[in-house]
N, CA, C and O atoms as a GROMACS GRO file, in nm:
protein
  608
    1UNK      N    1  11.289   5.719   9.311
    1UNK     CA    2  11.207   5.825   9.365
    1UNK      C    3  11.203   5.940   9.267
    1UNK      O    4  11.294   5.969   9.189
    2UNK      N    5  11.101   5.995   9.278
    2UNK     CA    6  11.076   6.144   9.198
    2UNK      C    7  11.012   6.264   9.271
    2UNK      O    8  11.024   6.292   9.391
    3UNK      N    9  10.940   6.333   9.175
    3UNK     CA   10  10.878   6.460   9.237
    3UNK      C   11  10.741   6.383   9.312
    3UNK      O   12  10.658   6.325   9.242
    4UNK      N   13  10.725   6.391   9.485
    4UNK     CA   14  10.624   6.357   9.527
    4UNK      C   15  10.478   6.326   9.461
    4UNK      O   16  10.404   6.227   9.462
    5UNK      N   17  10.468   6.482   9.391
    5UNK     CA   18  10.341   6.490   9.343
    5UNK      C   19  10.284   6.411   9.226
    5UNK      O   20  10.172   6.392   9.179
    6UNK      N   21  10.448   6.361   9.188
    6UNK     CA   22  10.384   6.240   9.070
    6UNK      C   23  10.377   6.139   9.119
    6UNK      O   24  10.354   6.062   9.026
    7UNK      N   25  10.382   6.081   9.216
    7UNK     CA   26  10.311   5.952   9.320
    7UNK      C   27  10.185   5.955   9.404
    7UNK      O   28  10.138   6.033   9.487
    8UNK      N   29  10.144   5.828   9.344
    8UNK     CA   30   9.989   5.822   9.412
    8UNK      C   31   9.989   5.832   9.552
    8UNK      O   32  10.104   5.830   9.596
    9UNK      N   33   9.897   5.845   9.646
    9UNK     CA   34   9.910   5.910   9.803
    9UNK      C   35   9.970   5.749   9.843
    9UNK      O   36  10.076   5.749   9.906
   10UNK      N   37   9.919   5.637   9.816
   10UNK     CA   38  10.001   5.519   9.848
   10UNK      C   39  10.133   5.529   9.866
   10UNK      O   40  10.200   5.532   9.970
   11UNK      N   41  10.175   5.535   9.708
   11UNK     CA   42  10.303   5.502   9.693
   11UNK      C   43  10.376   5.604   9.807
   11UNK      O   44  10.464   5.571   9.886
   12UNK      N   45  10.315   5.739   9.792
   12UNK     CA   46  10.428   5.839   9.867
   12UNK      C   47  10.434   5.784  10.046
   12UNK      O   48  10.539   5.787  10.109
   13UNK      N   49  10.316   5.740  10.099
   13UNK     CA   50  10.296   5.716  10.224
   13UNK      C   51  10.378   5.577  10.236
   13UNK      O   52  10.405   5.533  10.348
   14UNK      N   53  10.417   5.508  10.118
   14UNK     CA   54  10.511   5.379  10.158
   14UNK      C   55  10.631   5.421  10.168
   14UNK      O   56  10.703   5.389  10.263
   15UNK      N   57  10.671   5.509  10.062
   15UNK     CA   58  10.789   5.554  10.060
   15UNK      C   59  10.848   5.648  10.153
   15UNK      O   60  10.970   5.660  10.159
   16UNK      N   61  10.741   5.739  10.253
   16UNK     CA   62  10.808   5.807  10.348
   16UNK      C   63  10.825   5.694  10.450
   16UNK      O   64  10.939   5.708  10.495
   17UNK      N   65  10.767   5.592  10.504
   17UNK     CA   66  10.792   5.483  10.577
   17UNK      C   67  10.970   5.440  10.586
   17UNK      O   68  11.041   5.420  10.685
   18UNK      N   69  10.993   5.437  10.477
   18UNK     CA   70  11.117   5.394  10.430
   18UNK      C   71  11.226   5.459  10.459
   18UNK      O   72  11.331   5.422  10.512
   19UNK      N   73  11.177   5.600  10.400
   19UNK     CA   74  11.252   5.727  10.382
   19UNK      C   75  11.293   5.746  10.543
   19UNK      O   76  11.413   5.750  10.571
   20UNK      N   77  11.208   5.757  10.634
   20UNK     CA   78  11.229   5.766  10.787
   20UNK      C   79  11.279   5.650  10.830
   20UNK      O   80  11.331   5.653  10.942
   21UNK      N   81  11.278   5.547  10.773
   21UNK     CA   82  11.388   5.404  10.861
   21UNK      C   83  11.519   5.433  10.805
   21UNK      O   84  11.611   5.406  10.883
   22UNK      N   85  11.547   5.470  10.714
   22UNK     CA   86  11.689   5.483  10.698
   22UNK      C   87  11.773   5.619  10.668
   22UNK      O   88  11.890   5.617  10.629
   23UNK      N   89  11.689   5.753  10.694
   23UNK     CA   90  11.762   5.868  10.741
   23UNK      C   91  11.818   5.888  10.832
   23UNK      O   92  11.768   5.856  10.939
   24UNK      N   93  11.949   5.950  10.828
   24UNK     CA   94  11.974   5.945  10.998
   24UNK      C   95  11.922   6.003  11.065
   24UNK      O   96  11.940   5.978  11.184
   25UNK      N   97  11.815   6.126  11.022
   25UNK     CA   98  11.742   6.173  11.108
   25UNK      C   99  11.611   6.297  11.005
   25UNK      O  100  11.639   6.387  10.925
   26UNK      N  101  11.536   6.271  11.032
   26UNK     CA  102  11.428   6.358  10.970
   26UNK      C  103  11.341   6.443  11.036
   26UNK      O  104  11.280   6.394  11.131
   27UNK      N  105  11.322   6.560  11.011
   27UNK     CA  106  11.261   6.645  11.112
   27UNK      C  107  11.165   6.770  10.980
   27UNK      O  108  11.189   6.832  10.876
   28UNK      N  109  11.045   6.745  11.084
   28UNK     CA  110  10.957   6.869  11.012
   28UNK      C  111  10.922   6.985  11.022
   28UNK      O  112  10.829   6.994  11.103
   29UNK      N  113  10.967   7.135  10.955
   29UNK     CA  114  10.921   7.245  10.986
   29UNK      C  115  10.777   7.291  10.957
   29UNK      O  116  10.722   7.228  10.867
   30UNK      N  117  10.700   7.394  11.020
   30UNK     CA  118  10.627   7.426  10.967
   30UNK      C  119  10.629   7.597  10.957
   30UNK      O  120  10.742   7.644  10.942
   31UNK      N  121  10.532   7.681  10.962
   31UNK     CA  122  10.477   7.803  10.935
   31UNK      C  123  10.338   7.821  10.955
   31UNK      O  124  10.261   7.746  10.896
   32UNK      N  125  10.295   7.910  11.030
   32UNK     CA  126  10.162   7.911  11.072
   32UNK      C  127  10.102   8.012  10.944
   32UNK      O  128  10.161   8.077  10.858
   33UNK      N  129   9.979   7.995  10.970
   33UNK     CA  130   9.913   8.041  10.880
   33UNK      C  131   9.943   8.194  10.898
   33UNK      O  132   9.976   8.278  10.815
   34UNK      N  133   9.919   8.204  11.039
   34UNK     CA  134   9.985   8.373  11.025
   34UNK      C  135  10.062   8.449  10.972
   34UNK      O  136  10.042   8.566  10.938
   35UNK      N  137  10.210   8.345  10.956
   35UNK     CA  138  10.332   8.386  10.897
   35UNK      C  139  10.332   8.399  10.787
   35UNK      O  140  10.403   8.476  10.723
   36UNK      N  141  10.262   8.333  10.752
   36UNK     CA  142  10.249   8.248  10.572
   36UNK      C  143  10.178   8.414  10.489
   36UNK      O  144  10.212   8.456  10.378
   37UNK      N  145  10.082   8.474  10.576
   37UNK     CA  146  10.013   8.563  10.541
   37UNK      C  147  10.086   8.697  10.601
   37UNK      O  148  10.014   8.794  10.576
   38UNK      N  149  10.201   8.735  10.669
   38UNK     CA  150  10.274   8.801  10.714
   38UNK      C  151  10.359   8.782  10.594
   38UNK      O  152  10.338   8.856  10.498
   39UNK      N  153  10.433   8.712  10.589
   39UNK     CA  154  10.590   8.744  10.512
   39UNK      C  155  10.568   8.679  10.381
   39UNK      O  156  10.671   8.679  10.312
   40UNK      N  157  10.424   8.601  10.302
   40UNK     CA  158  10.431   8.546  10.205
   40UNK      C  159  10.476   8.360  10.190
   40UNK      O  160  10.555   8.308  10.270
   41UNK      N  161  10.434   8.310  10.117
   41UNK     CA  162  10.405   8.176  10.125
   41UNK      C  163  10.583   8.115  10.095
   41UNK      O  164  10.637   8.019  10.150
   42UNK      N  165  10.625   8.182  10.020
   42UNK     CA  166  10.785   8.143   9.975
   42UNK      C  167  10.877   8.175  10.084
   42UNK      O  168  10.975   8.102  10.094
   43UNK      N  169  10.858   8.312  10.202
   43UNK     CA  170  10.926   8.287  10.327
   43UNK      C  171  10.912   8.248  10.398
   43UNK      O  172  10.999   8.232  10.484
   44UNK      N  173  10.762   8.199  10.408
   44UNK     CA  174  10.725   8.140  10.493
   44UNK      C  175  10.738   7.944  10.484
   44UNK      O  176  10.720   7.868  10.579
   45UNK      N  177  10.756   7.922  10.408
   45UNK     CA  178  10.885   7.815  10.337
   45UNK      C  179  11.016   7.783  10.405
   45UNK      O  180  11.053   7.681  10.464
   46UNK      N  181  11.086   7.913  10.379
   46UNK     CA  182  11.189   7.895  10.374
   46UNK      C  183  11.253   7.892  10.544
   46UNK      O  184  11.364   7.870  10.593
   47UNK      N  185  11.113   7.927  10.600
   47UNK     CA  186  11.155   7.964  10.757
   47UNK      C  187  11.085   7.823  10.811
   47UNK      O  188  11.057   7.842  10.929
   48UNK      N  189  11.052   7.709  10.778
   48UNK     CA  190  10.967   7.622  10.768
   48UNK      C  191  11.114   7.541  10.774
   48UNK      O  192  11.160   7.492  10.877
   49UNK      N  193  11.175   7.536  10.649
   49UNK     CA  194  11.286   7.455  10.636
   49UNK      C  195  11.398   7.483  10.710
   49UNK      O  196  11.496   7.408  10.707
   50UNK      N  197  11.394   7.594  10.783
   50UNK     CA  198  11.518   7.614  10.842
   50UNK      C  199  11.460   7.545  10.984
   50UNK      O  200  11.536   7.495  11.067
   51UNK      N  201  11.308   7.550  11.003
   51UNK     CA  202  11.252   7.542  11.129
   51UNK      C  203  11.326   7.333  11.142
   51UNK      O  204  11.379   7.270  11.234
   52UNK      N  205  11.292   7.301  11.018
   52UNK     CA  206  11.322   7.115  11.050
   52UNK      C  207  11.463   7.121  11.047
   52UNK      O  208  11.532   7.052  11.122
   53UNK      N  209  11.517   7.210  10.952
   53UNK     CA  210  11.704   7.174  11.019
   53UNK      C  211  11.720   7.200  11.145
   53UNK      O  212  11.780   7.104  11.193
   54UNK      N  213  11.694   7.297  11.244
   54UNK     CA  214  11.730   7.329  11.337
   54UNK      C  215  11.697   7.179  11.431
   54UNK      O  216  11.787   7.144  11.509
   55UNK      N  217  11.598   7.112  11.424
   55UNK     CA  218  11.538   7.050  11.498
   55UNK      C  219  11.692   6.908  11.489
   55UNK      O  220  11.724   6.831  11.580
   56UNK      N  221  11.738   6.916  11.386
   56UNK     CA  222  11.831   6.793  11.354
   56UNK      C  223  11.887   6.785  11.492
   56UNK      O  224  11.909   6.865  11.583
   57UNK      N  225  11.907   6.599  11.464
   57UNK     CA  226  11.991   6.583  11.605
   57UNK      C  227  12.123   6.605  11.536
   57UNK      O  228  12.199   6.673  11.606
   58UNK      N  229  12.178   6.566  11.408
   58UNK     CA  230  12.286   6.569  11.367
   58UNK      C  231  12.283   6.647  11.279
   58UNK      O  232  12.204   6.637  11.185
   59UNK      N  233  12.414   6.787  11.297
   59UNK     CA  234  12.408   6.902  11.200
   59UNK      C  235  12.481   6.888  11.044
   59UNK      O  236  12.601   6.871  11.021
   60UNK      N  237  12.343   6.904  10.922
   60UNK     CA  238  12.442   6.840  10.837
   60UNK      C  239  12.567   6.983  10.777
   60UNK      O  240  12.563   7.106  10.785
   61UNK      N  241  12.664   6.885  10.718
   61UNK     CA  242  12.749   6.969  10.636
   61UNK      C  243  12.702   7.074  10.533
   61UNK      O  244  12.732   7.192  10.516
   62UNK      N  245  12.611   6.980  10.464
   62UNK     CA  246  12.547   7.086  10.348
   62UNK      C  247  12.433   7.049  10.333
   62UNK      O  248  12.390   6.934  10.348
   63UNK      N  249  12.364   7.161  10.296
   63UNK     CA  250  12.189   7.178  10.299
   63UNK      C  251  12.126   7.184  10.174
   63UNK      O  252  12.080   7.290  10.132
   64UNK      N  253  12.120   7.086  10.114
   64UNK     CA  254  12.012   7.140   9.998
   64UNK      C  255  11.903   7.184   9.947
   64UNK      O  256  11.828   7.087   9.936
   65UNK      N  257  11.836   7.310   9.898
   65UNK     CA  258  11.727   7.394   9.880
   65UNK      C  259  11.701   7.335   9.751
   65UNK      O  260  11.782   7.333   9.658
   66UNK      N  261  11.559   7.275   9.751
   66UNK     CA  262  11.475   7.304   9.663
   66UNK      C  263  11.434   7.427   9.616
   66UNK      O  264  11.348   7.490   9.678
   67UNK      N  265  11.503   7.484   9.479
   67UNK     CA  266  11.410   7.619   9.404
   67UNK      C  267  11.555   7.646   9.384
   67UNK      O  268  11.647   7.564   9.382
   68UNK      N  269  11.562   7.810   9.366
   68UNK     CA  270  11.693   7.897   9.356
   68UNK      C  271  11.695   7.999   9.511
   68UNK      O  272  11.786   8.081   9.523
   69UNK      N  273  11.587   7.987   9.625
   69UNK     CA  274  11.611   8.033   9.695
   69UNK      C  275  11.730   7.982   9.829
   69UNK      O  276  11.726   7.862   9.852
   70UNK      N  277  11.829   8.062   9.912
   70UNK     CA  278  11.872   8.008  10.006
   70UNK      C  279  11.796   8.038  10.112
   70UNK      O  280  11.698   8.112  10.100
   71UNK      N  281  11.837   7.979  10.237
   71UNK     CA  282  11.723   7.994  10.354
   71UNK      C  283  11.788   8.128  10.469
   71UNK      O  284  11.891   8.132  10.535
   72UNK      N  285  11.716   8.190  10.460
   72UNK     CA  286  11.772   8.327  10.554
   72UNK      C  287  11.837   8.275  10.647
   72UNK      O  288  11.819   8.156  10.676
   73UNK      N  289  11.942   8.366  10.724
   73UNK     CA  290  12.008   8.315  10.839
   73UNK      C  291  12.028   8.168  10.867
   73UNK      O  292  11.986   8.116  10.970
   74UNK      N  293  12.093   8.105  10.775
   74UNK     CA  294  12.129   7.963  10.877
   74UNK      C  295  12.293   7.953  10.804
   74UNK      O  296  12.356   7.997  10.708
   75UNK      N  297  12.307   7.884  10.898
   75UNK     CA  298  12.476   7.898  10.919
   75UNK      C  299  12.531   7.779  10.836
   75UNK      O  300  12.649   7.746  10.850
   76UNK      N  301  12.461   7.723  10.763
   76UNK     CA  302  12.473   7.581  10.707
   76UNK      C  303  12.511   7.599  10.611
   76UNK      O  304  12.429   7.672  10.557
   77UNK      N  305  12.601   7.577  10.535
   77UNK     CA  306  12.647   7.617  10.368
   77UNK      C  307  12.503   7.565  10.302
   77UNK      O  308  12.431   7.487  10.366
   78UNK      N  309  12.467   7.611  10.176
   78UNK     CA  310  12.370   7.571  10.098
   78UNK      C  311  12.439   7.563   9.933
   78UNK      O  312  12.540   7.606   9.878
   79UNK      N  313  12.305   7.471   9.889
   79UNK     CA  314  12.295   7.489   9.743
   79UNK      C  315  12.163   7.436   9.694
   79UNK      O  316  12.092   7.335   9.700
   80UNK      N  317  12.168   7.554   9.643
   80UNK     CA  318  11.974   7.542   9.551
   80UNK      C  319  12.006   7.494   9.436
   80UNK      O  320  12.104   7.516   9.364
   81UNK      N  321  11.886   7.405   9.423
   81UNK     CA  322  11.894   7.339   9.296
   81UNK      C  323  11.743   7.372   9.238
   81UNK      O  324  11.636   7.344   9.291
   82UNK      N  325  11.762   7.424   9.138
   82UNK     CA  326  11.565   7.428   9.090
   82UNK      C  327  11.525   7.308   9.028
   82UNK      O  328  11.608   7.240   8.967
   83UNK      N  329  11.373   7.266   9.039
   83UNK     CA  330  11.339   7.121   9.027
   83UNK      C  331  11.452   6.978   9.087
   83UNK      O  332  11.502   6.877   9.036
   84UNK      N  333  11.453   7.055   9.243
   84UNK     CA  334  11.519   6.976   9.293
   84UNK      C  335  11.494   6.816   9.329
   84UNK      O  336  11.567   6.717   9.336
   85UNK      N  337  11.354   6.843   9.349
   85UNK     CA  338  11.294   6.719   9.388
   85UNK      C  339  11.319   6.587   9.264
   85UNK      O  340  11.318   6.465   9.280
   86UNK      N  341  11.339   6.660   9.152
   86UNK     CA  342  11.352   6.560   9.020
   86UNK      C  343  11.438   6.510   9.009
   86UNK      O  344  11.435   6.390   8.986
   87UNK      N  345  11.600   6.603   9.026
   87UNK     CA  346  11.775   6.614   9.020
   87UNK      C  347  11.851   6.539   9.153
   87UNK      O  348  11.972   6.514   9.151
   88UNK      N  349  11.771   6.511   9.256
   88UNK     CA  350  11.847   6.491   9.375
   88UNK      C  351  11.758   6.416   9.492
   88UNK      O  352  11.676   6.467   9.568
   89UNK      N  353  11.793   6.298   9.483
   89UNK     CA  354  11.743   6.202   9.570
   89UNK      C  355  11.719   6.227   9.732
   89UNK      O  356  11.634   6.165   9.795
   90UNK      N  357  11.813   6.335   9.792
   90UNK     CA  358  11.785   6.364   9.915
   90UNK      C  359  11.667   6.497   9.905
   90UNK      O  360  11.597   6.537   9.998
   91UNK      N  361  11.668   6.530   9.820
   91UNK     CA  362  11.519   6.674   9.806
   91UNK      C  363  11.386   6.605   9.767
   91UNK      O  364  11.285   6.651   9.821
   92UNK      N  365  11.367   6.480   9.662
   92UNK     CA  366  11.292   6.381   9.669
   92UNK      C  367  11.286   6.372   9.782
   92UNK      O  368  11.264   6.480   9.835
   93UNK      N  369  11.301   6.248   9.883
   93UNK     CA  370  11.267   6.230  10.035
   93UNK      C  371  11.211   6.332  10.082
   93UNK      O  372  11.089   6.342  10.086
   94UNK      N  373  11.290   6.420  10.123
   94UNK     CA  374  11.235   6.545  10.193
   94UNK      C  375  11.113   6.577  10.143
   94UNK      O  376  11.011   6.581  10.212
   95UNK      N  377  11.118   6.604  10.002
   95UNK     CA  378  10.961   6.594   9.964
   95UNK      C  379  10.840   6.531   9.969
   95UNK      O  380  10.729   6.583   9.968
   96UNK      N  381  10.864   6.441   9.972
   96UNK     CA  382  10.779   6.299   9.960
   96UNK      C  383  10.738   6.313  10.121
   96UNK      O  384  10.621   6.322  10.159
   97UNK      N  385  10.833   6.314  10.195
   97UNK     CA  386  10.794   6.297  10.346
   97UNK      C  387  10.726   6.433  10.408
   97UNK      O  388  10.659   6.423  10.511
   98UNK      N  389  10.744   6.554  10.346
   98UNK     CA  390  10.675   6.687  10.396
   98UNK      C  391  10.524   6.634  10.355
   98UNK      O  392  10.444   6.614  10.447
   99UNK      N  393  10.476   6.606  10.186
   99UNK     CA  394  10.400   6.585  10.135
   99UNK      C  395  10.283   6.514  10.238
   99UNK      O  396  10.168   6.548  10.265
  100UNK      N  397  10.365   6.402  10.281
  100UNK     CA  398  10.223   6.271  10.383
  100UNK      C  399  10.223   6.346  10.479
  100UNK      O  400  10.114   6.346  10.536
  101UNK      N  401  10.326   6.436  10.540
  101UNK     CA  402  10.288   6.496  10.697
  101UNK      C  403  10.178   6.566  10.644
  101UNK      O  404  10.058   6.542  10.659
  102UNK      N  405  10.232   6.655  10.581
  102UNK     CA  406  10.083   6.780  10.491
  102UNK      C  407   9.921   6.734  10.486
  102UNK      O  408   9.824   6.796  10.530
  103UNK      N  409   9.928   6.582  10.405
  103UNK     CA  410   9.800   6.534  10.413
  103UNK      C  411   9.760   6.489  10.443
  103UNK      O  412   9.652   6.458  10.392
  104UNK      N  413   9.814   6.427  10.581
  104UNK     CA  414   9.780   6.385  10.695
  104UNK      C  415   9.725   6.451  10.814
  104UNK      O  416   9.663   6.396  10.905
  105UNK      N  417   9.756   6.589  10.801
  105UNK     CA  418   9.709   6.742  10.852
  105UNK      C  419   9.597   6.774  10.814
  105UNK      O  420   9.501   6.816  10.879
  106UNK      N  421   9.611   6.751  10.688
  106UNK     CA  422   9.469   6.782  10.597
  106UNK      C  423   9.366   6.706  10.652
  106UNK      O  424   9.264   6.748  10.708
  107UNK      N  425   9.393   6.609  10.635
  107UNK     CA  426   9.302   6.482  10.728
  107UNK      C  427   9.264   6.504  10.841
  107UNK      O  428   9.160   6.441  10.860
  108UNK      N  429   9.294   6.559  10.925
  108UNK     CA  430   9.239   6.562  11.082
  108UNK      C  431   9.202   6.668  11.064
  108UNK      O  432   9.103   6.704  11.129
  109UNK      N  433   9.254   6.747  10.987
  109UNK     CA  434   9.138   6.913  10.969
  109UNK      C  435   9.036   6.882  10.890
  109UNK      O  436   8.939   6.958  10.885
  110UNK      N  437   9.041   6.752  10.808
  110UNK     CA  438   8.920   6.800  10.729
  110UNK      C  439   8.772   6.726  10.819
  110UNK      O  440   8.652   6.731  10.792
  111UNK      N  441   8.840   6.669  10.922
  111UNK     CA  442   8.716   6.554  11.046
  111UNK      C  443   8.646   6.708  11.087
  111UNK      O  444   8.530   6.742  11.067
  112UNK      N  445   8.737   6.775  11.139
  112UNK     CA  446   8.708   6.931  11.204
  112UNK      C  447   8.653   7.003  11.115
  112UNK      O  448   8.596   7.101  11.164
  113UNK      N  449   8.645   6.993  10.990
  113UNK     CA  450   8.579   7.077  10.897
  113UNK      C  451   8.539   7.057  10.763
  113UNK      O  452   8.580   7.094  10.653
  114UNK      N  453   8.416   6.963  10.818
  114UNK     CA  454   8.406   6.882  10.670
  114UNK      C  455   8.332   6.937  10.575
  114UNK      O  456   8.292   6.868  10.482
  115UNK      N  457   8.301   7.084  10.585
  115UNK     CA  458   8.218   7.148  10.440
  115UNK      C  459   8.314   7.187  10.378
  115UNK      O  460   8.257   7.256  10.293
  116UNK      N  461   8.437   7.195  10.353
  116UNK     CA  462   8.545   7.219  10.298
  116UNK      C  463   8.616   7.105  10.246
  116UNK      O  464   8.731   7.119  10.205
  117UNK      N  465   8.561   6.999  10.244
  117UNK     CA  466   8.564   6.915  10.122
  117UNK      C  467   8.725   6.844  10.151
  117UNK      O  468   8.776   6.770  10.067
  118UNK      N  469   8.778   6.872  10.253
  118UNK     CA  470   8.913   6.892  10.210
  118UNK      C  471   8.968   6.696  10.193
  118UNK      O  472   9.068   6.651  10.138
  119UNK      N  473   8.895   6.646  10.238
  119UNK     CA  474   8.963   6.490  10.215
  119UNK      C  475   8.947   6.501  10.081
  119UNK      O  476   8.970   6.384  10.049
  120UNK      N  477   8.926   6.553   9.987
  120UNK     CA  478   8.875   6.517   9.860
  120UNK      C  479   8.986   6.653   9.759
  120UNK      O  480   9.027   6.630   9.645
  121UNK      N  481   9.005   6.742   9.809
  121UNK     CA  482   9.062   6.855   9.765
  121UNK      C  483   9.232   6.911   9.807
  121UNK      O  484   9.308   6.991   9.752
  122UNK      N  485   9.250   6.801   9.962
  122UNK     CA  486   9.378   6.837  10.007
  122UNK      C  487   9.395   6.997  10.032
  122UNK      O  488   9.511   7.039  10.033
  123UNK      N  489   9.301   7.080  10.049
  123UNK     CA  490   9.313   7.246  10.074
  123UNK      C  491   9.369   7.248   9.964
  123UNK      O  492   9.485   7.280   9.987
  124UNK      N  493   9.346   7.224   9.797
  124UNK     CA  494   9.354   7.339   9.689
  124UNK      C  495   9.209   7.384   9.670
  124UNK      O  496   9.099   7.359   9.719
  125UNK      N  497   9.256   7.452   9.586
  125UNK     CA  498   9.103   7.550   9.541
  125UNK      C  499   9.038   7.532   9.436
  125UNK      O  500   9.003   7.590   9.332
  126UNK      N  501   9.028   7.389   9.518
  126UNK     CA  502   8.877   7.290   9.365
  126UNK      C  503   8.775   7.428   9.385
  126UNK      O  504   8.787   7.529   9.455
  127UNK      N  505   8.657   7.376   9.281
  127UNK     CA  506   8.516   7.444   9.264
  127UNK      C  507   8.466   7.423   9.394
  127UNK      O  508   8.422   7.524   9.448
  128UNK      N  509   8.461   7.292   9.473
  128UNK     CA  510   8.437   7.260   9.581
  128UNK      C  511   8.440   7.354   9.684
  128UNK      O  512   8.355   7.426   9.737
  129UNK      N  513   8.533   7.340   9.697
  129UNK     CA  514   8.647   7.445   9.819
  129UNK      C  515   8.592   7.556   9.780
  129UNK      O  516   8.490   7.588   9.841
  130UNK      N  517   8.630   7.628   9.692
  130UNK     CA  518   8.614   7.758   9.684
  130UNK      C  519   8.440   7.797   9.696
  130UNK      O  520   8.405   7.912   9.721
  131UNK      N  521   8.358   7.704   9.677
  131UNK     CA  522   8.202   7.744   9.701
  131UNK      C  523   8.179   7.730   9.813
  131UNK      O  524   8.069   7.780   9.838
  132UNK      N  525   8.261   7.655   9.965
  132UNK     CA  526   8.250   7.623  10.104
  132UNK      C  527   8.306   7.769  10.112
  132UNK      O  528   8.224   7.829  10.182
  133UNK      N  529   8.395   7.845  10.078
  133UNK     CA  530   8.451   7.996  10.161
  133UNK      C  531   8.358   8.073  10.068
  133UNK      O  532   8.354   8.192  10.097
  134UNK      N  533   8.290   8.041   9.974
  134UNK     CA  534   8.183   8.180   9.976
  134UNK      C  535   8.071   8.161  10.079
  134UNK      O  536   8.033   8.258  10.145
  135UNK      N  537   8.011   8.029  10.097
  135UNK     CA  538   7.963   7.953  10.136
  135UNK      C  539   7.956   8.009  10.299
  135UNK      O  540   7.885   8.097  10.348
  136UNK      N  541   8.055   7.924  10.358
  136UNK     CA  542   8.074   7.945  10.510
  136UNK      C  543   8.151   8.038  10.542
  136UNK      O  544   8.133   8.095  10.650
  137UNK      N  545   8.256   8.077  10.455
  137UNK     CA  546   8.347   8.178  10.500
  137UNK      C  547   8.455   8.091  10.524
  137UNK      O  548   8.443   7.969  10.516
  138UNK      N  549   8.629   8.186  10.572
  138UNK     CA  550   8.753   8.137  10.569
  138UNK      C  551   8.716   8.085  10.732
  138UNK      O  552   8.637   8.128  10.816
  139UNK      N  553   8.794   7.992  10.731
  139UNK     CA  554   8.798   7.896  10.851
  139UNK      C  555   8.957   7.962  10.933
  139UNK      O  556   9.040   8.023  10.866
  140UNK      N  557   8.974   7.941  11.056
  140UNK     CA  558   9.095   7.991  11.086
  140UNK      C  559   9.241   7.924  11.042
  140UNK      O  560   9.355   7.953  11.076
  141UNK      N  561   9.191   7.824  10.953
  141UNK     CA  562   9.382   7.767  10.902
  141UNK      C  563   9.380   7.791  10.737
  141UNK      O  564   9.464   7.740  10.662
  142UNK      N  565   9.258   7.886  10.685
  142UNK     CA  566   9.262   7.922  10.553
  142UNK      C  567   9.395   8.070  10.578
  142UNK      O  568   9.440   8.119  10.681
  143UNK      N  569   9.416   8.097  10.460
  143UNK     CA  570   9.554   8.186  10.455
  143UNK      C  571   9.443   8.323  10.374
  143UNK      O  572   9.415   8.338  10.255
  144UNK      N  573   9.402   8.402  10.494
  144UNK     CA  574   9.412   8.587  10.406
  144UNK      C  575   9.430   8.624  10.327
  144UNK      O  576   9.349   8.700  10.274
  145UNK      N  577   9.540   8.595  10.274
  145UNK     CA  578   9.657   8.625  10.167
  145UNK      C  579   9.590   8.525  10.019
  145UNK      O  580   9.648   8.548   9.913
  146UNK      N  581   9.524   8.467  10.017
  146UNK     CA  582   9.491   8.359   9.956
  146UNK      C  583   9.358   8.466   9.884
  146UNK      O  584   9.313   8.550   9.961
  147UNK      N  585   9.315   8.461   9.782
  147UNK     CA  586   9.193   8.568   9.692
  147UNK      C  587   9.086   8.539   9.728
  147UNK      O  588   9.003   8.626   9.756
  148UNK      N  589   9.060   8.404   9.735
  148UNK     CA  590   8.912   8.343   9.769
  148UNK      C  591   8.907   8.382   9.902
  148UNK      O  592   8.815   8.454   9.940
  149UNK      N  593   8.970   8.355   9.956
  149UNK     CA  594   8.950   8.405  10.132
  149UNK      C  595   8.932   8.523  10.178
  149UNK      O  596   8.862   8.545  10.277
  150UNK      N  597   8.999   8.621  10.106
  150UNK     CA  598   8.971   8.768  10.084
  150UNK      C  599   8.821   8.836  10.075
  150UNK      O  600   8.790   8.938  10.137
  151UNK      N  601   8.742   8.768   9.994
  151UNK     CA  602   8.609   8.796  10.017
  151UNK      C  603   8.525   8.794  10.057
  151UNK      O  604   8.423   8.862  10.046
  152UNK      N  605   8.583   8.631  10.166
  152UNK     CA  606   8.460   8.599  10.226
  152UNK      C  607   8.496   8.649  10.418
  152UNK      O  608   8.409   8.634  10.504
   0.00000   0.00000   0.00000
């Protein structure tokens, strides 16, 4: 396993298959767009990841953070590793498996909102994308905080 993003959407969608049969338990946080645009995209992260530990049925010993950040308030010993996803096989998984939930999200938003290109763009800010929000304007799961969205 490696950094998600260097696997084709296949490979990663086989590999979270996997990844969830033999974790003892996997759980997903998120962050609403609100938050994300309230406290910034990196706390709003980090409150994301504390959101899927909490959810654990089984509390682990130690928590590993992708980046150099730790996660506010959680009672869990930590250790950040930067380019974690590359260094450490359990931040891989985690990655890989946030990744298919993500664009699998993308997917049922993009049925709901298909001038935004997004089966094709995954919500980055192709030429595409960004000519649908001058275009139509920010949709309610675009992020404020985001420049292109700002104008329109």
């Amino acid at each position: 396993m490696r950094d998600s993003k260097q696997l084709s959407a296949a490979a990663r969608s086989r590999l979270a298959v996997k990844i969830r049969a033999v974790a003892v338990d996997c759980q997903i946080g998120a962050a609403s767009v609100k938050e994300i645009d309230r406290m910034n995209i990196l706390q709003a992260s980090l409150l994301a990841m504390k959101r899927a530990i909490l959810k654990l049925n089984v509390t682990p010993n130690l928590c590993l953070v992708d980046g150099n950040q730790r996660i506010p308030n959680l009672s869990i010993e930590q250790q950040t590793m930067v380019k974690g996803d590359s260094r450490s096989i359990q931040i891989a998984a985690a990655s890989i498996v946030a990744k298919v939930w993500r664009d699998e999200l993308i997917d049922r938003m993009a049925l709901k909102y298909p001038e935004y290109d997004l089966t094709n763009n995954k919500g980055y800010g192709t030429a595409k994308h960004r000519l649908a929000l001058e275009r139509c304007g920010a949709s309610v799961f675009h992020r404020v905080s985001f420049s292109p969205c700002r104008k329109s």
